[in-house]
N, C-alpha and C positions, 0 to 999 in steps of 0.2 A: 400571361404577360410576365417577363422578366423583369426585375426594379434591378439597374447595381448603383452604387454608391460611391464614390470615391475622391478621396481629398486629391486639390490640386491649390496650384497656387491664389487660385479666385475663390477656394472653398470647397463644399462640399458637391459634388456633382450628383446628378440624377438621370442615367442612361435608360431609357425606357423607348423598347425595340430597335435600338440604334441610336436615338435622337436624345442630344446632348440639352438639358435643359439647367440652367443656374437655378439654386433652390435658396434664395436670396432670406428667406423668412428662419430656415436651419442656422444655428449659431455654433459656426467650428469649433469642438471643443479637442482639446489636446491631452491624448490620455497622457496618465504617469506611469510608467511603468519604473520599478525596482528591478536592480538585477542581481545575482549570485553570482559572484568572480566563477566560479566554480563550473557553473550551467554554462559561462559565455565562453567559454574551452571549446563547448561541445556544437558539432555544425548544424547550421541549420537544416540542411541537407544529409541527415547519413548515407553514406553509401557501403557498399551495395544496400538498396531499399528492397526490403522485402518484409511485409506485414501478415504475420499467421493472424487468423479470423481467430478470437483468444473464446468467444462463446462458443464458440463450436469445437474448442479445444478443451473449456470447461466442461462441458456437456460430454463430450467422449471419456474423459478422463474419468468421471463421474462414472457411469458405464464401465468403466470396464473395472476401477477401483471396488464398486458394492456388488460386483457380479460372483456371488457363488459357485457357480458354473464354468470359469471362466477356465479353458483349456491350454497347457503348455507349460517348458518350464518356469517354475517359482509362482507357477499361478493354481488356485486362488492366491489375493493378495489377504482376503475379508476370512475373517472367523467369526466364531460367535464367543463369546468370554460369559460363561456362566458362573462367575465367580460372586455375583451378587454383594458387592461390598458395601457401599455405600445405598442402592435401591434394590428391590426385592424382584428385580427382572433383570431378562437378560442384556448386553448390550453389547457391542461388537468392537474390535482390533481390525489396524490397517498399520504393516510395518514399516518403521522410517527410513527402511529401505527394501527396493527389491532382493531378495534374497535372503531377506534374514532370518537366521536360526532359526527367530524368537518367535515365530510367527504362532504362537498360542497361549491363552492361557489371560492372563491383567498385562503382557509385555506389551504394551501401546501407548503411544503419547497424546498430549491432550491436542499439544501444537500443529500435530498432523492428522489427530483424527474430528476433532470438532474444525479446522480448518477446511479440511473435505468437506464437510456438512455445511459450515457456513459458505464456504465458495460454490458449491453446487446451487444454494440459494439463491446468490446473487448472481447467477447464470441461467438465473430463471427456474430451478426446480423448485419444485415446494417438496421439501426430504417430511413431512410432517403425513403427507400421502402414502396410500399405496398400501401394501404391504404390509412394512414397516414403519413405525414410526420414529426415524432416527434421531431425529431433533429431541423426542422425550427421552434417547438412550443416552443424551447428551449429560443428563444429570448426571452421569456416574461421576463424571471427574469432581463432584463436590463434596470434597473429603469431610463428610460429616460422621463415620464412624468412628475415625481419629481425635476427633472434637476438633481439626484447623477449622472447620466453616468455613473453607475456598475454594474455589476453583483450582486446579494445579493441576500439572502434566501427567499424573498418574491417579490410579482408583487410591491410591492409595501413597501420602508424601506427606511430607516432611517440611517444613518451611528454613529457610536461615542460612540455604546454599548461594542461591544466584536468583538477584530480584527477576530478573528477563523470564525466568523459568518459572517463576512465580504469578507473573504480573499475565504476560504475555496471553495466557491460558483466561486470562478476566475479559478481555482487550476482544479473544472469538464467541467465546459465553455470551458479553452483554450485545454482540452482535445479531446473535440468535436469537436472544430475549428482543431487541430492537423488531425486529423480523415474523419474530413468533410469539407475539405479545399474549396468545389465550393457550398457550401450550404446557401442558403441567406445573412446574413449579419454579419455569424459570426466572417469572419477576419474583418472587419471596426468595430466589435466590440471590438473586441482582441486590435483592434490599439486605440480605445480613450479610453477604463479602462486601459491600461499598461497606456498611457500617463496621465490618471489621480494620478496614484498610484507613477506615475516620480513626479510629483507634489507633492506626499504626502512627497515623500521622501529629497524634499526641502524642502517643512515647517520643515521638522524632524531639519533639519541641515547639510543636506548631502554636500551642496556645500560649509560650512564653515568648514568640516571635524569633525562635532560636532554632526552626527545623530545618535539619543536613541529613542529607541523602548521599554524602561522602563513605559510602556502606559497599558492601559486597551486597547484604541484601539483608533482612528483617526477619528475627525470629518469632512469631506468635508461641511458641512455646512460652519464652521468658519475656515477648514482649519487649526487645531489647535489640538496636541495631546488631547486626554482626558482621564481621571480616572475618579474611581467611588469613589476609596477611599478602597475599598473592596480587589480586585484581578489586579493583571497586566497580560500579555501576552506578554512578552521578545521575543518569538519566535517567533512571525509576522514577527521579521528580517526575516528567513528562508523564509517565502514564500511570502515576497517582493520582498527576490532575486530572488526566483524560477520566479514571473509575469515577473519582468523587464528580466532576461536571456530568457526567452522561447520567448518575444514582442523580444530580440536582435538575436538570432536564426531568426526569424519570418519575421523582417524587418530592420536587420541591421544599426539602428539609433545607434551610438555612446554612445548618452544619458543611454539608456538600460542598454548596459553595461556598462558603470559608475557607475548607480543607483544599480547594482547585486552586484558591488563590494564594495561599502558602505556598504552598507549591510550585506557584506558578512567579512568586516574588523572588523565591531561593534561584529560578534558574535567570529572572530577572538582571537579579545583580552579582551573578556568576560572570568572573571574567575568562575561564579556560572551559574549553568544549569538551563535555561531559558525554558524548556519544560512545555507547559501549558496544551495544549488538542491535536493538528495532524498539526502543524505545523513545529516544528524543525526537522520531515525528510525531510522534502524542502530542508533545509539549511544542512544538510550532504550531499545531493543528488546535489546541484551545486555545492559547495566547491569540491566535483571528480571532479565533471565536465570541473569546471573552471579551476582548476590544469590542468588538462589532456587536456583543448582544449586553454586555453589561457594562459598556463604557471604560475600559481598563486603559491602561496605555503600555501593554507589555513590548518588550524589542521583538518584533516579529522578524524583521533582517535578520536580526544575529541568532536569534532560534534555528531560523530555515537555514541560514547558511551554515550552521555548525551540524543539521544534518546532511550536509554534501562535500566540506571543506574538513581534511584529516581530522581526527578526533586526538584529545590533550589523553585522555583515560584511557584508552587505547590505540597507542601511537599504529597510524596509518590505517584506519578505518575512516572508511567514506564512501563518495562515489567514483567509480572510474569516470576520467574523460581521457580516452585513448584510443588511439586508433593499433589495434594488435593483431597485424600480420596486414592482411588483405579485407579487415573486417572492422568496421565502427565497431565498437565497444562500448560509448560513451550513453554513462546514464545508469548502467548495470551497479550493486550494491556493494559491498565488501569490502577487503583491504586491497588498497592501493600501491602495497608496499610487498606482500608478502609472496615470495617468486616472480617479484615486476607485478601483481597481481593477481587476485582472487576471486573471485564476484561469484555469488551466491543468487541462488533463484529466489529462495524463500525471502530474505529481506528486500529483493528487488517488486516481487510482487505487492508487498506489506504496505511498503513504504510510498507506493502509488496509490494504495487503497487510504492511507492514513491522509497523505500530502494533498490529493487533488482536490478534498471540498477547501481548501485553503481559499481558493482563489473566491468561491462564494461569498469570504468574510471581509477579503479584500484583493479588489480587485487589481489592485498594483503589481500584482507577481502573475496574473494571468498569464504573460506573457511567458514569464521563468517560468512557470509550472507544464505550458503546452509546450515547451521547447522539449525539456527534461523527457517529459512523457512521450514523445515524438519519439525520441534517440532512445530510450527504455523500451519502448514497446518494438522498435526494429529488432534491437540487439538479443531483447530475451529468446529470440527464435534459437539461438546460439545452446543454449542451456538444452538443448531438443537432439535426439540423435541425427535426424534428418536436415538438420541448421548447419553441420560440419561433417566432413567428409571420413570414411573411418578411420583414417590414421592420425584423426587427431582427436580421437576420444576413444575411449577405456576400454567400454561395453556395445562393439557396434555387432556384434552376433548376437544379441537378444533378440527373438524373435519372436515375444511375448505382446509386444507394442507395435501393431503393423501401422497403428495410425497415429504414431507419435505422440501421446498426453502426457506421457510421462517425462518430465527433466530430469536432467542429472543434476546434481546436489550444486555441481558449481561449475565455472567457467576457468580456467586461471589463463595468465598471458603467455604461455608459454610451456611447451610440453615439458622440457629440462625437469622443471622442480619434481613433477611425478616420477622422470625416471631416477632421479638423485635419492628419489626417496624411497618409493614401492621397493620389496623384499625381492621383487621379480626379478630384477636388474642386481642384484644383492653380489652376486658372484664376478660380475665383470669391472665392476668397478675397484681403484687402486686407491686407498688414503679416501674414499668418499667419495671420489671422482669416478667418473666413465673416461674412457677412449676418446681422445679429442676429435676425433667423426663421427664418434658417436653424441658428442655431446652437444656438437654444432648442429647435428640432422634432431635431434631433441628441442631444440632451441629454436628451430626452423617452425616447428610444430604450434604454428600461431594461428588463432588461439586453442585451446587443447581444453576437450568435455572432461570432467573427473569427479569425483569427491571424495571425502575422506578414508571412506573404507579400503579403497585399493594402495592409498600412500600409505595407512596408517596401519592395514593388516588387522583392522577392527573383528573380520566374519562375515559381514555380508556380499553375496558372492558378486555385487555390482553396486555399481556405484548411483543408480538411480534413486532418486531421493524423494518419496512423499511426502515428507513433512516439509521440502518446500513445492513439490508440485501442487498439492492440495491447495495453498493461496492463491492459484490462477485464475479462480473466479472474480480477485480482485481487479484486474484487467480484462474480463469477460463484462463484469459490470459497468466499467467504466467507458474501455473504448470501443467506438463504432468508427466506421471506417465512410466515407464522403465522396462526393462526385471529384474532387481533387484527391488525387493517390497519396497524396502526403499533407493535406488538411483532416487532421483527425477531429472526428465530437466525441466529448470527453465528457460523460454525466456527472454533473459536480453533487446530485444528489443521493445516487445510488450507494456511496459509503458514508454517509454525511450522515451516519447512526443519533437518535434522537433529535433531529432536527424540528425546528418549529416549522407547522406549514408553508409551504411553499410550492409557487408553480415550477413547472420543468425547466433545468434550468442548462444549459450547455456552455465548453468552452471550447473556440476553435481556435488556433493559431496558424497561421500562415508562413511557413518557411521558406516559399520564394521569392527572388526578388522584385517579381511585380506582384499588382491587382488581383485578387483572385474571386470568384463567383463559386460559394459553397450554397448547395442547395440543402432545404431544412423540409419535411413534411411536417406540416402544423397541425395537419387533421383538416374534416370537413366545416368544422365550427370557425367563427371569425376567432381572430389571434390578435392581441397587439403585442408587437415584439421589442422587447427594452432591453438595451444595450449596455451593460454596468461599466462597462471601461468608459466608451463616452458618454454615459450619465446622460440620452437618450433614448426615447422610443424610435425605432428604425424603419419599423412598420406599423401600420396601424388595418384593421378591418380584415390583416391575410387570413388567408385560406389555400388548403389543398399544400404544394410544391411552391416553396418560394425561394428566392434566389439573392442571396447575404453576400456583399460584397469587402473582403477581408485587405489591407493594405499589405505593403510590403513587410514582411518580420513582425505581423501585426497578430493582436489578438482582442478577442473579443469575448465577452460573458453575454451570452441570449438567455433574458428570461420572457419563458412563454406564457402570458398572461393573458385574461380576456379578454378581448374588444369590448372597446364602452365602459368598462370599470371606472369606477372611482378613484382617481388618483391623489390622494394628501401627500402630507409629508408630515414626520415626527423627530423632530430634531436633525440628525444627520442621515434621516432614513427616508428612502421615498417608497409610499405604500400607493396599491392595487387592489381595491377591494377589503383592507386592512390587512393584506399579507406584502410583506416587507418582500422590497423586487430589487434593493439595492441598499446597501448597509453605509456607506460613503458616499451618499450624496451631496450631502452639504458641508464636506469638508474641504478645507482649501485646497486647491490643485495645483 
């Protein structure tokens, strides 16, 4: 039997096998939603629609990245690094890009290669199997021969350069530890980098109520913020609070959360948007959080919208909302500014994996968040050789990637800027300019696959990019795809790292302009299904295939809980068995 549901002007309806019944005892509730100037750019429709299956793209990726074996040019990608720096085994390099030089030896990063591991994870493999046990190789990046005691990019670094490079590298670690909680020494490691980074956040000023992250980034050497003089990175607040709240989740120390909430007061009552590279979704993402589990009242608006709406610390970083050439675009990451546009795989992926339990903590942006993720997850297909046609991307003769997992490092709007700049084009141009046929058929080239190697003449012979394709199991995790083509379920738990129990919980949004009937398997056991936007149970006793009726532009948080529970309520929380099924209940609407 089919239930659908839908508001009309008498209320709520209840269509069951046709037959139109008034449900007179349900009381119309009118969700809120909040919205992002930014997000409401972007259509609700993208077009052209076309959705890559992103597990099945994690899963390959996977595959063909740890395959030793793997035949053709630039492949293998995987080595073995028996340089033993930091742990007394071996443990393995994947380059951050195809083709590079570097491909032996400690030349690997932490961003691209515990990213592989962690995303492989959340697409369902357990890397801790097998063979190998890669999740334990993972220790090497914890620079403890050096004496840092952290996590960082290399076996072997330095701190005091660029917080992102620093930070970012904690951000996949404590994911792992999240994940692979009995696996060597990743919690004792989770516990002395948070305790080191509680440290940082003294030196800042935290305990005199005086702490600024107006820094390039933090030296543990001297213990001492530092600048280069060049650029800052404001938004290390974000994912200081993110280490120190996941170490207070994790182990309960006091300190922790003290140190999240410093943190989380400096970007508070910050009035210019601090967004530098993938750090200020951290700091939207606890600011729910903390609201929602420790009663905070942080601006979660102004968080989330400073990560979508240009950045003050890095003029014109953000999100794209444009339509470039023949192709939605909108949703995709990076600068909005630089060649008409940039947009980058790696913080598009992140920043979905960071952003989407939001809507768990509150349910007001449900709707912002399924929009975003809508128009994000069409457009990333774009980043893919197979997304664009080859003359408008770099490296379309690689014939290493028959099945496409690999993206290239970035998107821009526009072929022009690649050929103004690549050494290729070096001789035809006059004063810095091309041929004005030439420059118009460049220009035409919307939008154009690329990345930095080939503009900048870096080495590597393409411009394919692992350290952001390895984040694709952030979108493997997240979205699944629906009996409606462009109603996505979006797990709001699957990156929701250290979360307090909880049942399964989905968010779907509805981008067209009518009624729509998304179907959910519940399992064979009874289900009651409770609604966070309308602060209802929708169904009660399901079972098996059942069928959710989404309104126009509408969205919805399903959490799957059990028939017959118990339901209380604790302040602004309404509980199911004592596991909390909705954080804003009792607040005014």
């Amino acid at each position: 039997m089919k239930l659908r549901i839908c508001e009309t002007r008498w209320g709520p309806l209840l269509l069951v096998t046709g037959t139109l019944i008034i449900i007179a005892s349900v009381q119309t509730v009118r969700a809120e939603h909040r919205t992002i100037e930014r997000i409401e750019k972007m259509p609700n429709l993208p077009t052209p629609f076309k959705m890559r299956d992103w597990k099945v793209v994690a899963q390959g990726y996977d595959r063909l990245v740890f395959d030793f074996n793997a035949k053709g040019e630039h492949l293998p990608l995987i080595w073995w690094d028996n340089g033993r720096v930091n742990v007394d085994r071996p443990t393995f390099g994947l380059p951050s890009y195809v083709g590079s030089p570097h491909n032996s030896g400690a030349g690997h990063e932490a961003i691209n290669c515990l990213a592989a591991v962690l995303g492989a994870t959340l697409a369902g493999i357990d890397k801790s199997k097998g063979e190998h046990n890669w999740v334990l190789m993972t220790e090497a990046y914890f620079n403890s021969k050096n004496g840092q005691n952290l996590v960082l990019n290399n076996t072997s670094a330095g701190t005091g350069a660029s917080f992102w490079y620093e930070l970012y590298p904690h951000f996949l670690f404590y994911g792992l530890a999240d994940r692979y909680p009995d696996v060597g020494n990743l919690q004792k490691i989770m516990r002395t980098t948070a305790d080191r980074w509680y440290d940082a956040c003294v030196a800042l000023g935290g305990k005199d109520g005086t702490i600024n992250f107006e820094h390039t980034a933090f030296n543990f050497g001297t213990m001492k913020a530092a600048d280069n003089g060049k650029w800052k990175e404001p938004d290390a607040a974000g994912a200081v609070s993110w280490v120190q709240y996941m170490a207070w989740t994790k182990f309960k120390d006091p300190k922790f959360l003290e140190a999240a909430g410093w943190c989380q007061q400096w970007l508070n009552e910050r009035k210019t948007n601090p967004h530098y590279e993938a750090l200020m979704p951290m700091g939207a993402y606890v600011a729910a959080r903390m609201n929602a589990e420790q009663g905070r009242e942080y601006d979660v608006q102004k968080l989330l919208t400073w990560c979508f709406e240009p950045s003050a610390a890095r003029p014109g970083w953000g999100t794209i909302a444009e339509r470039w050439g023949e192709y939605d675009c909108h949703g995709l990451v990076g600068s909005i500014t630089d060649g008409g546009g940039y947009a980058f795989a790696m913080n598009t992926f992140e920043m979905a994996g960071v952003l989407a339990p939001v809507a768990r903590y509150d349910d007001r942006y449900a709707r912002a968040i399924g929009k975003w993720m809508l128009n994000a997850a069409n457009a990333a297909r774009l980043f893919y050789a197979d997304g664009l046609p080859p003359e408008q991307q770099t490296c379309p003769g690689w014939a290493g990637d028959p099945e496409h997992v690999i993206a290239y490092e970035g998107l821009r709007k526009e072929g022009l800027e690649y050929a103004r700049r690549t050494p290729r084009f070096k001789e035809q141009r006059v004063n810095g300019k091309l041929p004005a046929e030439a420059e118009q058929q460049w220009k035409n080239r919307r939008p154009f696959a690329l990345g930095d190697p080939s503009q900048y003449n870096w080495g590597p012979k393409t411009d394919f990019g692992l350290y952001g394709s390895s984040c694709v199991g952030f979108f493997a995790a997240i979205i699944a795809r629906t009996n409606e083509e462009c109603v996505l379920q979006l797990d709001l738990l699957a990156t929701d790292f250290f979360h307090a129990p909880a049942y399964p919980t989905y968010l779907y949004y509805n981008p067209y302009p009518g009624c729509k009937a998304v179907q959910l398997d519940v399992g064979p056991q009874p289900k009651a299904l409770y609604d966070t936007v309308s602060k209802q149970f929708v169904r009660e006793n399901a079972t098996g295939t059942v069928s959710l009726s989404l309104g126009a532009d509408g969205a919805a948080v399903i959490v799957i809980a059990p028939a017959g529970g118990k339901v209380t309520r604790d302040g602004n929380r309404t509980l199911v068995d004592g596991i909390v099924v909705d954080y804003r209940a009792g607040e005014a609407r």
